[in-house]
N, CA, C and O atoms as CSV, one atom per row, in Angstrom:
chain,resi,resn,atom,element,x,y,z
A,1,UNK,N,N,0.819,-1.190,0.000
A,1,UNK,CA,C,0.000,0.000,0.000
A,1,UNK,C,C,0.869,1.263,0.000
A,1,UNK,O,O,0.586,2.040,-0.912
A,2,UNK,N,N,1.675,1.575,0.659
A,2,UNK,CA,C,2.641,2.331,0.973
A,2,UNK,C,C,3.459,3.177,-0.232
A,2,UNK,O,O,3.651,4.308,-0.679
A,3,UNK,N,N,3.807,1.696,-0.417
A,3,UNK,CA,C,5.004,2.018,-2.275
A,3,UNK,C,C,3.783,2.645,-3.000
A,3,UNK,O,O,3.616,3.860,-3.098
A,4,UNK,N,N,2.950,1.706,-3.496
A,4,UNK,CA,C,1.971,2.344,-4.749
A,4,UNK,C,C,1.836,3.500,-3.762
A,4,UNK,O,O,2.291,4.374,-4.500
A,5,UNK,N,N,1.625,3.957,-2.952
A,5,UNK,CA,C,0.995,5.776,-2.607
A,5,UNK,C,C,2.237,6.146,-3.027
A,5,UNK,O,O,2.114,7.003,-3.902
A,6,UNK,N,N,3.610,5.837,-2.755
A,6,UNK,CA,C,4.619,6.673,-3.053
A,6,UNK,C,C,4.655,6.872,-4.530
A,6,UNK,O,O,4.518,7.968,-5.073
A,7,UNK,N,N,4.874,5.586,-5.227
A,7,UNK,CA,C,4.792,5.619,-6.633
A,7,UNK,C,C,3.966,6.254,-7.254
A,7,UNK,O,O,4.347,7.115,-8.046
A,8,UNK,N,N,2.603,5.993,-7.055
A,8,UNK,CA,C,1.388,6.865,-7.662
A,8,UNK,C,C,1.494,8.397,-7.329
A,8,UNK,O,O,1.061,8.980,-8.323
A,9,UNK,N,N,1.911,9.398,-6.284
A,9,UNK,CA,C,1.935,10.520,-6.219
A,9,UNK,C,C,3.112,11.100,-5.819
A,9,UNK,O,O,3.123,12.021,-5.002
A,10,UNK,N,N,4.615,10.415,-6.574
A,10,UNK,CA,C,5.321,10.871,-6.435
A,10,UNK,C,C,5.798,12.881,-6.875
A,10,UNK,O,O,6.607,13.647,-6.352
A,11,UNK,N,N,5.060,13.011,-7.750
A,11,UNK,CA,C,5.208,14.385,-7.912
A,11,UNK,C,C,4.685,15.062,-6.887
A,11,UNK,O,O,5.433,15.950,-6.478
A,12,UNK,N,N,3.399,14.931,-6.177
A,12,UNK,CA,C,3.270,15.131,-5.028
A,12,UNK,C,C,4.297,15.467,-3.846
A,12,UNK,O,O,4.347,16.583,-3.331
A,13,UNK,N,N,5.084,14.432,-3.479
A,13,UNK,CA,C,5.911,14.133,-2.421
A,13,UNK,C,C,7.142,15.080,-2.867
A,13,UNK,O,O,7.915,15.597,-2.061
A,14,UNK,N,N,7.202,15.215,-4.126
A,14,UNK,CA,C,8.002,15.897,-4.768
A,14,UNK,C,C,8.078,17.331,-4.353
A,14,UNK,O,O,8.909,18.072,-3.829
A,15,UNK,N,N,6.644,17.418,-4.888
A,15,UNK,CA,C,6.470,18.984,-3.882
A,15,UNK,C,C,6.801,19.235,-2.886
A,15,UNK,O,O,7.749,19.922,-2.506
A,16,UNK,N,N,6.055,18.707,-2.365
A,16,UNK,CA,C,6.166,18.796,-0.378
A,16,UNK,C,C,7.859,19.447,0.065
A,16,UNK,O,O,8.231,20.468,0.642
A,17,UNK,N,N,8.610,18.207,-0.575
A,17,UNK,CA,C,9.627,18.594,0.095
A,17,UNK,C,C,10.582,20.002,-0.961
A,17,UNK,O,O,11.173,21.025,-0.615
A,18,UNK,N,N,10.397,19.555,-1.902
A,18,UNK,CA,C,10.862,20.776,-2.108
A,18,UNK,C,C,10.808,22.371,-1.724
A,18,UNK,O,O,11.686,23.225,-1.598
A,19,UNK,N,N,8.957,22.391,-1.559
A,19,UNK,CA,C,8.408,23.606,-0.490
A,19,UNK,C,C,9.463,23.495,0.766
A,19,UNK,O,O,9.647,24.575,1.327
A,20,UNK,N,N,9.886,22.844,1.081
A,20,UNK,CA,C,10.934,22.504,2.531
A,20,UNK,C,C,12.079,23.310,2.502
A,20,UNK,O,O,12.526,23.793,3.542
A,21,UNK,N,N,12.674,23.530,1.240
A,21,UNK,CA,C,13.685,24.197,0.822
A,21,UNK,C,C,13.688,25.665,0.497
A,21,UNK,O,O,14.750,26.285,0.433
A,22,UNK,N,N,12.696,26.146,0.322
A,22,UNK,CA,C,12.077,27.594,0.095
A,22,UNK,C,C,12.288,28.072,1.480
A,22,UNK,O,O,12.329,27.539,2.588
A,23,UNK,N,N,12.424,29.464,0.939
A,23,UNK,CA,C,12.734,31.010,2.380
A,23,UNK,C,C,11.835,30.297,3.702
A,23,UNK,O,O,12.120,29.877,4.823
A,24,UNK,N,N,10.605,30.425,2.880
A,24,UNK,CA,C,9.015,29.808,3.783
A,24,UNK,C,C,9.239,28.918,4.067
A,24,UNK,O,O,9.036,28.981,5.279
A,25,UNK,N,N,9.714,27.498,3.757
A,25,UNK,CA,C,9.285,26.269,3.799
A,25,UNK,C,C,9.277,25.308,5.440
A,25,UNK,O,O,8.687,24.241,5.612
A,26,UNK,N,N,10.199,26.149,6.603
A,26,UNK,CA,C,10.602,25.351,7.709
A,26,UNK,C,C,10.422,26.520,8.599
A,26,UNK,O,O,11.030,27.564,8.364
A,27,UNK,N,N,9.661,26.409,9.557
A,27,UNK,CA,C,9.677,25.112,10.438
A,27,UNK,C,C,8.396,24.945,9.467
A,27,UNK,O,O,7.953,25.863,8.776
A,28,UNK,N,N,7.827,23.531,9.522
A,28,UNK,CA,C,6.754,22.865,8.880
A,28,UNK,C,C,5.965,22.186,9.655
A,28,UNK,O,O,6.407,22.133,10.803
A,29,UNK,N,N,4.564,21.418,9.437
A,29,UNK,CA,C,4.245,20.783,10.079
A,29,UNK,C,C,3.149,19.806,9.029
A,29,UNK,O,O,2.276,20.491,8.497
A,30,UNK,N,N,3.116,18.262,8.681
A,30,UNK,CA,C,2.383,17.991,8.113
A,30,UNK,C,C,1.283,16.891,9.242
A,30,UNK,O,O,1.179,17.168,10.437
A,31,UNK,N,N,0.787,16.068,8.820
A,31,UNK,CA,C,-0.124,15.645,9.182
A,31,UNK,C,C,-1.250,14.374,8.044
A,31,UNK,O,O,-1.669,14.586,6.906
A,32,UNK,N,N,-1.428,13.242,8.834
A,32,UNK,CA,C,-2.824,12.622,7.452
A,32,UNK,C,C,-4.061,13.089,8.723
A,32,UNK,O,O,-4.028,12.877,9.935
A,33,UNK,N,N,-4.901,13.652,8.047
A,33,UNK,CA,C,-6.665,13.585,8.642
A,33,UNK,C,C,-6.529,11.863,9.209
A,33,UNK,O,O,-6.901,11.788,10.380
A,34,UNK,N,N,-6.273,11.085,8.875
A,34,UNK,CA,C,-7.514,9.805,9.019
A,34,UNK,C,C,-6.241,9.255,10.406
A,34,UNK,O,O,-6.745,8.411,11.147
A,35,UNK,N,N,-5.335,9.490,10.635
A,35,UNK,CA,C,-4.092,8.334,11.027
A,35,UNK,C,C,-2.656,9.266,10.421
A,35,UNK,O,O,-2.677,10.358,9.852
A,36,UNK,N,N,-1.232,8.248,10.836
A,36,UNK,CA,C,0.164,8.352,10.610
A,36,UNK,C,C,0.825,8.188,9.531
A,36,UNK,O,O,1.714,8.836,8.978
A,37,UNK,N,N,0.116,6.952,9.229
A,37,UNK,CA,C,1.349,6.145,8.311
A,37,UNK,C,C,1.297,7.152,6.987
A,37,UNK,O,O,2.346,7.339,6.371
A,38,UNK,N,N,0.337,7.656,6.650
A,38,UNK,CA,C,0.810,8.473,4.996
A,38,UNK,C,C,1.540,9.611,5.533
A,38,UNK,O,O,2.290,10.159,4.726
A,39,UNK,N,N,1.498,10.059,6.622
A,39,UNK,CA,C,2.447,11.690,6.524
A,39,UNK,C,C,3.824,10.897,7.280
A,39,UNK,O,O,4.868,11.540,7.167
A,40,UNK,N,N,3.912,9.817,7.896
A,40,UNK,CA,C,5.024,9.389,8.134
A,40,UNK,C,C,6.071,8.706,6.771
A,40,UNK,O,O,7.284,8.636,6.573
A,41,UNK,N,N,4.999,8.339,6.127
A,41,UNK,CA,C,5.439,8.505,4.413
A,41,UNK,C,C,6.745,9.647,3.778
A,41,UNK,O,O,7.883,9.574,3.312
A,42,UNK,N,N,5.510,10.888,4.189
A,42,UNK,CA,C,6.253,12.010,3.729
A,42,UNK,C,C,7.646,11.969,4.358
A,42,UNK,O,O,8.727,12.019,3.772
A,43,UNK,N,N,7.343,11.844,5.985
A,43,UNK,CA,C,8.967,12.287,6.980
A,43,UNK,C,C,9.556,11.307,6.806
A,43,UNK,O,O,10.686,11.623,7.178
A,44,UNK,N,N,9.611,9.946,6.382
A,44,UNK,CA,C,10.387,9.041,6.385
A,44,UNK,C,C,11.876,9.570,5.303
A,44,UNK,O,O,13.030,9.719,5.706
A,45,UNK,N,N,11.404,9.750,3.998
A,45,UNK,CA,C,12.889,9.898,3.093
A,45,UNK,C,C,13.896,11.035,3.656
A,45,UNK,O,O,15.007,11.339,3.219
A,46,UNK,N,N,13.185,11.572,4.749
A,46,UNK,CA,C,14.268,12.891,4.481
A,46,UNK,C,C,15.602,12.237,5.329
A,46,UNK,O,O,16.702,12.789,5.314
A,47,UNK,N,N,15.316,10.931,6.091
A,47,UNK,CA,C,16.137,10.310,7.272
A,47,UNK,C,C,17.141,9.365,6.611
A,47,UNK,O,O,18.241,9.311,7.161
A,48,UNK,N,N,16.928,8.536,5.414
A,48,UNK,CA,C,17.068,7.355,5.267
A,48,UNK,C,C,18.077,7.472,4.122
A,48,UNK,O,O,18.176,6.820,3.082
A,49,UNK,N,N,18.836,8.543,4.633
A,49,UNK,CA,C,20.103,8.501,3.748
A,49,UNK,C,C,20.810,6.504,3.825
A,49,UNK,O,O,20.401,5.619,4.576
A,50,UNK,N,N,21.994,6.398,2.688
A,50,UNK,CA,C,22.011,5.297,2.655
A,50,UNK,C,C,22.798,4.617,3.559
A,50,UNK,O,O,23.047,3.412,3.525
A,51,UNK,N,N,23.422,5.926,4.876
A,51,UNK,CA,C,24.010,4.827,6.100
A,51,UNK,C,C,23.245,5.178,7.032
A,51,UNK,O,O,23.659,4.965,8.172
A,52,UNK,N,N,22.197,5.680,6.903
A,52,UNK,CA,C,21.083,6.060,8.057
A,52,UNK,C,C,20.739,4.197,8.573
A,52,UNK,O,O,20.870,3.228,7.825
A,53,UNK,N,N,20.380,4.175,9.741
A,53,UNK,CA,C,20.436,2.413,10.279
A,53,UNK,C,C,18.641,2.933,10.072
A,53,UNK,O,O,17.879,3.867,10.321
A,54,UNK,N,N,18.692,1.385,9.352
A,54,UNK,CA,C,16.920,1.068,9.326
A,54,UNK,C,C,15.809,1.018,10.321
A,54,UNK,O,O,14.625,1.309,10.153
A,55,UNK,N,N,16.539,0.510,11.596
A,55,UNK,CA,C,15.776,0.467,12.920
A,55,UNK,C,C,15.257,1.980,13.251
A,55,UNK,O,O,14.139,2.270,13.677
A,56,UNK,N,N,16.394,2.933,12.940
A,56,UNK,CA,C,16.220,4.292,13.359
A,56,UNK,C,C,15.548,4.848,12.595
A,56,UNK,O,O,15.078,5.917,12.984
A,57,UNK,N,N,15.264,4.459,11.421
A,57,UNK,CA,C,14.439,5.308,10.372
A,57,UNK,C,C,12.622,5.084,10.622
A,57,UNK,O,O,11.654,5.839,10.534
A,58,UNK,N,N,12.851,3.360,11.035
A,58,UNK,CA,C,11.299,2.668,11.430
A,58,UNK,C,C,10.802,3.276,12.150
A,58,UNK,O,O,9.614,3.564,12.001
A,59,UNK,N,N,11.609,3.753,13.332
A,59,UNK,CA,C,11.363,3.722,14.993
A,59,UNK,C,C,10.280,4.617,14.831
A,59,UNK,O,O,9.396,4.436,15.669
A,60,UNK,N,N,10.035,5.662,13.897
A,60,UNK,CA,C,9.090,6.594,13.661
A,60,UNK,C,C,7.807,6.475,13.185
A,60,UNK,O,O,6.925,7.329,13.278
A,61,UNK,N,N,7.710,5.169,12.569
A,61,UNK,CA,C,6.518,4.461,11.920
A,61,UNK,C,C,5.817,4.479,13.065
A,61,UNK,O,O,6.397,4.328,14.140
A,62,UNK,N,N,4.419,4.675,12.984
A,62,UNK,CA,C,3.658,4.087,13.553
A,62,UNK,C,C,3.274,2.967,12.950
A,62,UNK,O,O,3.141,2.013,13.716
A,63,UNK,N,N,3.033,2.755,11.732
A,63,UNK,CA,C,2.306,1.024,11.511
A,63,UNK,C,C,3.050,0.056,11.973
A,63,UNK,O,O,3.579,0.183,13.078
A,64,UNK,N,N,3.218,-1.021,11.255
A,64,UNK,CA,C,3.949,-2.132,12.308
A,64,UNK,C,C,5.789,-2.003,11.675
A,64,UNK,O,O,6.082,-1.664,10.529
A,65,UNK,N,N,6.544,-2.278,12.496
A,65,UNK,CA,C,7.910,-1.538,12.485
A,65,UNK,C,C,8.404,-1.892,11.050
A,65,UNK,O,O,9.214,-1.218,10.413
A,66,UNK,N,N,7.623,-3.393,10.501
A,66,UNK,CA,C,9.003,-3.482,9.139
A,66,UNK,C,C,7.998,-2.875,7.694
A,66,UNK,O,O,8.245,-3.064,6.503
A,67,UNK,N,N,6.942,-2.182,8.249
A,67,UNK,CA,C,5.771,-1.532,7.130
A,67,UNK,C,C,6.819,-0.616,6.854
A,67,UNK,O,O,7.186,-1.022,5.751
A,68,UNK,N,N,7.819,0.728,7.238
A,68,UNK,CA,C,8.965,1.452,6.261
A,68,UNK,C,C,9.800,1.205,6.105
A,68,UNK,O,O,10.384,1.900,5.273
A,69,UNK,N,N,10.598,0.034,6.735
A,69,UNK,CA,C,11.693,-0.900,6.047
A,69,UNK,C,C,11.328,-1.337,4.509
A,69,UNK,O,O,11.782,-0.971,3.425
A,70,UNK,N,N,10.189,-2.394,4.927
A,70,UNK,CA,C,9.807,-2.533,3.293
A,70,UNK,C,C,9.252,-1.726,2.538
A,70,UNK,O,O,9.037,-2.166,1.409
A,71,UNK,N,N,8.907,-0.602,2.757
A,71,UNK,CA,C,8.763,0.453,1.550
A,71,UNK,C,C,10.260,0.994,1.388
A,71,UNK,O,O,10.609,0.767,0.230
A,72,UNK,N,N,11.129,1.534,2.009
A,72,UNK,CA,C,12.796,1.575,1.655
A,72,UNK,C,C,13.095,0.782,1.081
A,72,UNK,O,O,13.755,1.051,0.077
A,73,UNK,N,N,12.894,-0.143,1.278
A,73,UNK,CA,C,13.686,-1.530,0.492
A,73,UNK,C,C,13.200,-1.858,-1.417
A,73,UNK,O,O,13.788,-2.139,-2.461
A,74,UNK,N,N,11.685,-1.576,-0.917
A,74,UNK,CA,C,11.157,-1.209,-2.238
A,74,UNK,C,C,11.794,-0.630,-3.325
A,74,UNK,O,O,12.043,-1.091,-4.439
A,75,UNK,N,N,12.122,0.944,-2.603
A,75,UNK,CA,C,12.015,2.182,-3.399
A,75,UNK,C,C,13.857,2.096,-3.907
A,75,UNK,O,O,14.288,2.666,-4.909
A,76,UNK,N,N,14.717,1.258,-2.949
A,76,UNK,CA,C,15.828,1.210,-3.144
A,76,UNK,C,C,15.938,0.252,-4.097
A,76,UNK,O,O,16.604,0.711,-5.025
A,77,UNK,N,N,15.541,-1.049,-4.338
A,77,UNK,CA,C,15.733,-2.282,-5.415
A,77,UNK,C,C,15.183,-1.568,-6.167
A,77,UNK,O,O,15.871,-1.870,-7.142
A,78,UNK,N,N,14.101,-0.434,-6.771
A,78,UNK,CA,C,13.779,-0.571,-7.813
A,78,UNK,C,C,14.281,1.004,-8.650
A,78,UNK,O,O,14.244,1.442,-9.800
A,79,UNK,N,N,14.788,1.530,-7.175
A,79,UNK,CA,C,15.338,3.235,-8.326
A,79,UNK,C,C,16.745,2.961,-7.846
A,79,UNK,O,O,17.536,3.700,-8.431
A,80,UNK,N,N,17.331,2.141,-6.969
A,80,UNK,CA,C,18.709,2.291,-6.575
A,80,UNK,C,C,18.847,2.807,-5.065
A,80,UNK,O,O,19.628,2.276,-4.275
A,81,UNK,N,N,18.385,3.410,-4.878
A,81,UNK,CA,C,18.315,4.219,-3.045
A,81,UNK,C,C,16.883,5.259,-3.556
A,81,UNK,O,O,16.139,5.301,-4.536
A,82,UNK,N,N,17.043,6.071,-2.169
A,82,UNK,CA,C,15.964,6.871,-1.919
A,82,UNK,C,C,15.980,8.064,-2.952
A,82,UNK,O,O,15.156,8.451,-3.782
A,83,UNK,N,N,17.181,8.477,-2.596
A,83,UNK,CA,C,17.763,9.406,-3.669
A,83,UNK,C,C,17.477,9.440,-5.128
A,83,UNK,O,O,17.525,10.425,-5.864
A,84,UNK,N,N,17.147,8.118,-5.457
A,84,UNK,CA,C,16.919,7.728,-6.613
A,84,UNK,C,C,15.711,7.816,-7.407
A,84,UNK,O,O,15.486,7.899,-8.615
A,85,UNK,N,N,14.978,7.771,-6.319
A,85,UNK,CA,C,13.413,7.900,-6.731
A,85,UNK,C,C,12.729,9.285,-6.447
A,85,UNK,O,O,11.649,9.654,-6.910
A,86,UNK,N,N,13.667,10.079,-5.486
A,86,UNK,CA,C,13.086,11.698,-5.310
A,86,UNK,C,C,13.519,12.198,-6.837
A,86,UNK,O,O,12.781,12.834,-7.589
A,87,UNK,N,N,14.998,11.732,-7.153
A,87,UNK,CA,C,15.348,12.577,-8.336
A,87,UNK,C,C,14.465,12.077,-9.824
A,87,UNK,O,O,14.191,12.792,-10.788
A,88,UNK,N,N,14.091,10.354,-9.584
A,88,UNK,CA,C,13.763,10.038,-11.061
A,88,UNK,C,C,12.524,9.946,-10.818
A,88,UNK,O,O,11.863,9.914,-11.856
A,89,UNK,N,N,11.696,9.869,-9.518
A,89,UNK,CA,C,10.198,10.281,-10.095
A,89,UNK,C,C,9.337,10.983,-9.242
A,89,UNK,O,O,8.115,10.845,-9.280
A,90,UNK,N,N,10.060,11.900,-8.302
A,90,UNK,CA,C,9.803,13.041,-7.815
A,90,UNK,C,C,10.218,14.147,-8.274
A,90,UNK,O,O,9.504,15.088,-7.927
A,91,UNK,N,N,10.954,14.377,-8.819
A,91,UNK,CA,C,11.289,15.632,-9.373
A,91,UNK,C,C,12.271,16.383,-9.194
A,91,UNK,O,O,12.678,17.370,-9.807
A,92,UNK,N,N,12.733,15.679,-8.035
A,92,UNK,CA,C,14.015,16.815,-6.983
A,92,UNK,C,C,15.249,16.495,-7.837
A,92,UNK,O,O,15.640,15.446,-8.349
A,93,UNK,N,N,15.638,17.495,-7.826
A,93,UNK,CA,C,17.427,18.349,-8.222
A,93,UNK,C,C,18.256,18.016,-7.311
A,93,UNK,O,O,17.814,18.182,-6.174
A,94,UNK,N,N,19.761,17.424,-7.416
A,94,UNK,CA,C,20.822,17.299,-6.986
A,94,UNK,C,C,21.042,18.479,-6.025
A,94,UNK,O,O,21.626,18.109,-5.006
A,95,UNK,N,N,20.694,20.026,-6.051
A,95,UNK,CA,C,20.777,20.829,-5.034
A,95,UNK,C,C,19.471,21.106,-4.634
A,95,UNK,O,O,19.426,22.142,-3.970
A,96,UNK,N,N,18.461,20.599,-4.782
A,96,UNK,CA,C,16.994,20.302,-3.962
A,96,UNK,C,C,17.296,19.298,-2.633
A,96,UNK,O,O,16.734,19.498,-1.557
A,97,UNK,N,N,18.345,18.092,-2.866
A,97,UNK,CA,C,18.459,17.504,-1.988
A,97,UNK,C,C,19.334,17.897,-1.344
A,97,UNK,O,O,19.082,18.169,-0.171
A,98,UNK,N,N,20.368,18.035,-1.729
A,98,UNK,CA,C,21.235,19.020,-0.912
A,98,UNK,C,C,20.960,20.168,-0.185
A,98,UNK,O,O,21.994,20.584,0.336
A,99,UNK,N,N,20.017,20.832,0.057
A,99,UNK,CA,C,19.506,21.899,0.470
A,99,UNK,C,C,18.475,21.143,1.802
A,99,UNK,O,O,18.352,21.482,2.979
A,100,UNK,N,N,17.900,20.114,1.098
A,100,UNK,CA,C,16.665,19.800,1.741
A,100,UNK,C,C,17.453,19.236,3.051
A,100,UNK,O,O,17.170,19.719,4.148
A,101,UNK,N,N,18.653,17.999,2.919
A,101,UNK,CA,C,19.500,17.688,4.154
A,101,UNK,C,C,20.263,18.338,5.029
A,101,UNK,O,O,20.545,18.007,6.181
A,102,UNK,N,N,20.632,19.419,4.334
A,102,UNK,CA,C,20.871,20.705,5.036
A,102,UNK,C,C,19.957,21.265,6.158
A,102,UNK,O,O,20.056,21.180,7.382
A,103,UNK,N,N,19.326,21.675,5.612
A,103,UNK,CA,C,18.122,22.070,6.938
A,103,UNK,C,C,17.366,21.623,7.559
A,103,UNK,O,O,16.584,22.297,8.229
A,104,UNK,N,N,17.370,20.592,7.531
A,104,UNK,CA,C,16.711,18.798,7.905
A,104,UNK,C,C,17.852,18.808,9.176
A,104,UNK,O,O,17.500,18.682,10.349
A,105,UNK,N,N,19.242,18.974,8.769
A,105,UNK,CA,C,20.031,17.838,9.585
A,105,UNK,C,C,20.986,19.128,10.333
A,105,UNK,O,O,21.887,18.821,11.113
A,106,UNK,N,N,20.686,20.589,10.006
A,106,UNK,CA,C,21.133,21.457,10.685
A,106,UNK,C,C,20.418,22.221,12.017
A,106,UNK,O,O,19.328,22.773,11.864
A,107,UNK,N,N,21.143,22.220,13.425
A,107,UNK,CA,C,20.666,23.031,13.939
A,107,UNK,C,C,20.435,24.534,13.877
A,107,UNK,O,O,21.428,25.207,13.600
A,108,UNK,N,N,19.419,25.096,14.065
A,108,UNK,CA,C,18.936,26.449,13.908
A,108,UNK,C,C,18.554,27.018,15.333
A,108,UNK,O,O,17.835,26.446,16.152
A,109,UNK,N,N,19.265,28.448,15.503
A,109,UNK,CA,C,19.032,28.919,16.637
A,109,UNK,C,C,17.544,29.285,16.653
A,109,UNK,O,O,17.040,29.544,15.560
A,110,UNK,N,N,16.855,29.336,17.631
A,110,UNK,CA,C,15.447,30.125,18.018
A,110,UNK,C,C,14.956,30.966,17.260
A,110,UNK,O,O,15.774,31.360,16.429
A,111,UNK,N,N,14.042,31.382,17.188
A,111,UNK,CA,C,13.706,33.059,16.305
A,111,UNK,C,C,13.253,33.474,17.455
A,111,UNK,O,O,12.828,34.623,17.573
């Protein structure tokens, strides 16, 4: 279920994070109406660089722990890594991601 949502609206997801990278885009906050698992969807790739440990990437799932292992695992056998599938069927730019891990993985003082 997971993959096909990723696959099917990857331009979607595409967005999202790219908005992440804009003046505006952070601090953010997303959310699914019904439940977790689709906006944990969204927060999952930004973690799961390719020495990010899998346990640590899950730990955030709410569905059952190996439901975003096997969507990673998915998205990696079939584009190569994560990276692979933001750039070839999300849309994101080599400095989209670079930008996006940047401020993802940087601390920021207070406003």
């Amino acid at each position: 279920m997971y993959e096909s949502l990723l696959e099917a609206h990857a331009p979607v997801f595409g967005r999202i994070l790219t908005h992440l990278t804009e003046p505006d885009g952070l601090p953010a906050l997303f959310h699914c109406r019904h439940g977790k698992d689709r906006s944990e969807c969204r927060g999952s790739g930004r973690s799961s660089r390719p020495r990010a440990s899998t346990p640590r990437t899950t730990a955030r799932c709410s569905g059952p722990r190996h439901a975003m292992a096997t969507v990673l695992a998915g998205l990696r056998a079939r584009h190569g890594s994560v990276e692979g599938f933001l750039t070839e069927r999300a849309g994101l730019t080599a400095d989209v991601l670079v930008e996006l891990r940047t401020r993802l993985t940087t601390a920021r003082p207070p406003r």
